[in-house]
N, C-alpha and C positions, 0 to 999 in steps of 0.2 A: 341254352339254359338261362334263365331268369333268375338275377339275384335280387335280395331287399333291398339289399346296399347298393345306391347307384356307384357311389365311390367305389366301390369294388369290381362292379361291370367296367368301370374307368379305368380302374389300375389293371385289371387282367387283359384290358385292349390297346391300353400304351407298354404292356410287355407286348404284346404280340405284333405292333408297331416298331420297337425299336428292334427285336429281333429281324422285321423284314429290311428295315434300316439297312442295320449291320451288315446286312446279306447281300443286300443292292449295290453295297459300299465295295463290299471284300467279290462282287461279280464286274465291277468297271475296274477294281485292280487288276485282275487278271485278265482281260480285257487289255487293258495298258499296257500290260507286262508282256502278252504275247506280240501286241502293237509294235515294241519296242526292239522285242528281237527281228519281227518283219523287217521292220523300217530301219533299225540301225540306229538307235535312237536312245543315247544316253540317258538325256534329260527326262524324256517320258519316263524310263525307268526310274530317273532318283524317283520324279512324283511318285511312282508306285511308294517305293522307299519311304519316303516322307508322309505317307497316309496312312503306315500300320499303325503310329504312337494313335491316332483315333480309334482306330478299330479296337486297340488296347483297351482304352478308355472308353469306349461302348460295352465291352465286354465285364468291365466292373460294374458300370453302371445298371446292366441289367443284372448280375448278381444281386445288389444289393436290393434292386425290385423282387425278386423273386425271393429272398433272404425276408424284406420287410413281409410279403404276402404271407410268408408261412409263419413268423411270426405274430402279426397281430390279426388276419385274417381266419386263420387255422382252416385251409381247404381241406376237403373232403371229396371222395370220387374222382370225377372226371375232371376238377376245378385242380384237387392235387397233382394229377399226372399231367395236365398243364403246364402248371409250375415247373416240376421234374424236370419236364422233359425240356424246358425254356433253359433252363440250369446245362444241362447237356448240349442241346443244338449250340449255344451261345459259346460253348468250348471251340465245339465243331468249326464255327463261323471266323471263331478268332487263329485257331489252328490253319485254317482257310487264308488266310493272310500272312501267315509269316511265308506260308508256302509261294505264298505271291512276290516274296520279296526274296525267296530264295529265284525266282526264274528272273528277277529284274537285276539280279546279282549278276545271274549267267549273261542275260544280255550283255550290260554292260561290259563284262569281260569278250564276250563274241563280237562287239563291235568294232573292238580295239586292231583283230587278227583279221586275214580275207575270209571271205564264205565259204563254207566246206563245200556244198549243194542248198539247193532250192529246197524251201520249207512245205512241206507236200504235207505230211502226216501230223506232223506237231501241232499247225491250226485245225486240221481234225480234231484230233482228239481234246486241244482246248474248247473247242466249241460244242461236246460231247460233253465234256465235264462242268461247264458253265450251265449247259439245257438241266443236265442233272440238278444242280444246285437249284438251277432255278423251278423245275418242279418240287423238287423238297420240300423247298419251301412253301411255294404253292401249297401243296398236300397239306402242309401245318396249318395255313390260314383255313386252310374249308377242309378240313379235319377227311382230307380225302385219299382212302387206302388206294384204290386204285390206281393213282396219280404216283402213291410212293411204291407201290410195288411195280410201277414200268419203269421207277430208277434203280429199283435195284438189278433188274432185268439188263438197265445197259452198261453196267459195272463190265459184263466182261469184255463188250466192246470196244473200251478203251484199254483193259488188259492186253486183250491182243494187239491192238494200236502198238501199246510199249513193246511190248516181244517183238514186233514187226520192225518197229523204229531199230531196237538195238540190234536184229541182227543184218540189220543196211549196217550199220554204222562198225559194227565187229567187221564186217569187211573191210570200209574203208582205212581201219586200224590196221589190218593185217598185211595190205597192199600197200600202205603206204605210213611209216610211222610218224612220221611228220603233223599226219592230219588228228595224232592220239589224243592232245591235248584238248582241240575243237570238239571232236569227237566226244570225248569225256562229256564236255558240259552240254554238248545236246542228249547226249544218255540220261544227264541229271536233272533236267529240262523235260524231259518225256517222263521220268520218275515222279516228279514232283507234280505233273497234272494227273497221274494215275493218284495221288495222295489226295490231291483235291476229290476226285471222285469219289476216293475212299470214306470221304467225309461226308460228302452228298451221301451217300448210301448210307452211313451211319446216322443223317438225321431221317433220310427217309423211313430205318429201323424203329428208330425214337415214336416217328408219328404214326406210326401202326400201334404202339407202344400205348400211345397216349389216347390215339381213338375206342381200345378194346382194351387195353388194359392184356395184352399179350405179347411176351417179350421172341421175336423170332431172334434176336443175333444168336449165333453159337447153335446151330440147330443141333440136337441131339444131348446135349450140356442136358437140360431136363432128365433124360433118360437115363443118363450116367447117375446123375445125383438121388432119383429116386434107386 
């Protein structure tokens, strides 16, 4: 769509630029952060650690893009849901990050103690919830439903990921108590990339949202309310 104002074509394409920012940003955290648990690697993880205060501060930052647009721009249509939905992902992406510094938390603690077992299932499913992310957003840039609807398709294949992971690990709790503590925090570790997913799929929501102007979260919520 073609606006009069170029400075408006400008500002709705440096939101949609620092949105992919953001997103590039908070997909090498978690990247890091699974890196760190591999590798046993403290210091990788402070980095994770030390890169959310930006991710913060990207996330204000497109606020108030999105804030000044509807403000002095006053979108309409497809230009508004835009907007919206930039205001949304941009939660999504920052939510995205803390979660990243909750698993570089875990690391750090699981570096400290020996290895419970070999990491089989956990870099699955990060690398399942990363592809997610990364088509989301994709989809956002080239407003393309089909792209967000194969993420939301692979939600439940990292749900099962977590049920599979915790009930290895609910064994090894049961056989041996010792291993409870370790244990714990690869549970919390496998939770927290099911969260990341969670978000993937929430922006993928968004930009179905935003191409059609048709809300799928909550299916059936429609029905109830009419």
């Amino acid at each position: 769509m073609e606006h009069i104002s170029k400075q408006y074509e400008r500002e709705l394409q440096e939101l949609q630029e620092k949105i992919l920012f953001l997103g590039g940003t908070v997909e090498e955290m978690l990247s890091s952060a699974i890196r760190s648990l591999l590798e046993r690697d403290p210091r990788l993880a402070q980095q994770v650690i030390d890169t959310d205060p930006r991710v913060d501060a990207g996330e204000i930052e497109v606020d108030h893009l999105c804030l000044n647009l509807l403000a002095l721009r006053q979108p309409a249509g497809s230009d508004l849901r835009i907007v919206t939905t930039a205001l949304k992902i941009v939660t999504d992406i920052e939510r995205i990050g803390d979660v990243t510094v909750n698993i570089a938390e875990r690391a750090i603690e699981l570096s400290a103690e020996p290895p419970l077992k070999p990491y089989i299932d956990i870099p699955r499913m990060a690398n399942e919830a990363t592809r997610m992310l990364h088509d989301a957003l994709d989809a956002f840039v080239k407003r393309d439903r089909g792209l967000a609807e194969s993420v939301l398709a692979s939600d439940n294949e990292v749900d099962d990921l977590n049920a599979q992971i915790f009930r290895e690990l609910l064994t090894y709790m049961i056989e041996d108590p010792k291993t409870v503590s370790r244990a714990m925090r690869i549970t919390f570790i496998a939770k927290y990339i099911e969260r990341i997913a969670d978000h993937a799929t929430n922006i993928a929501q968004m930009v179905i949202f935003m191409r059609e102007g048709h809300d799928v979260r909550h299916p059936g919520v429609h029905d109830v309310a009419r």
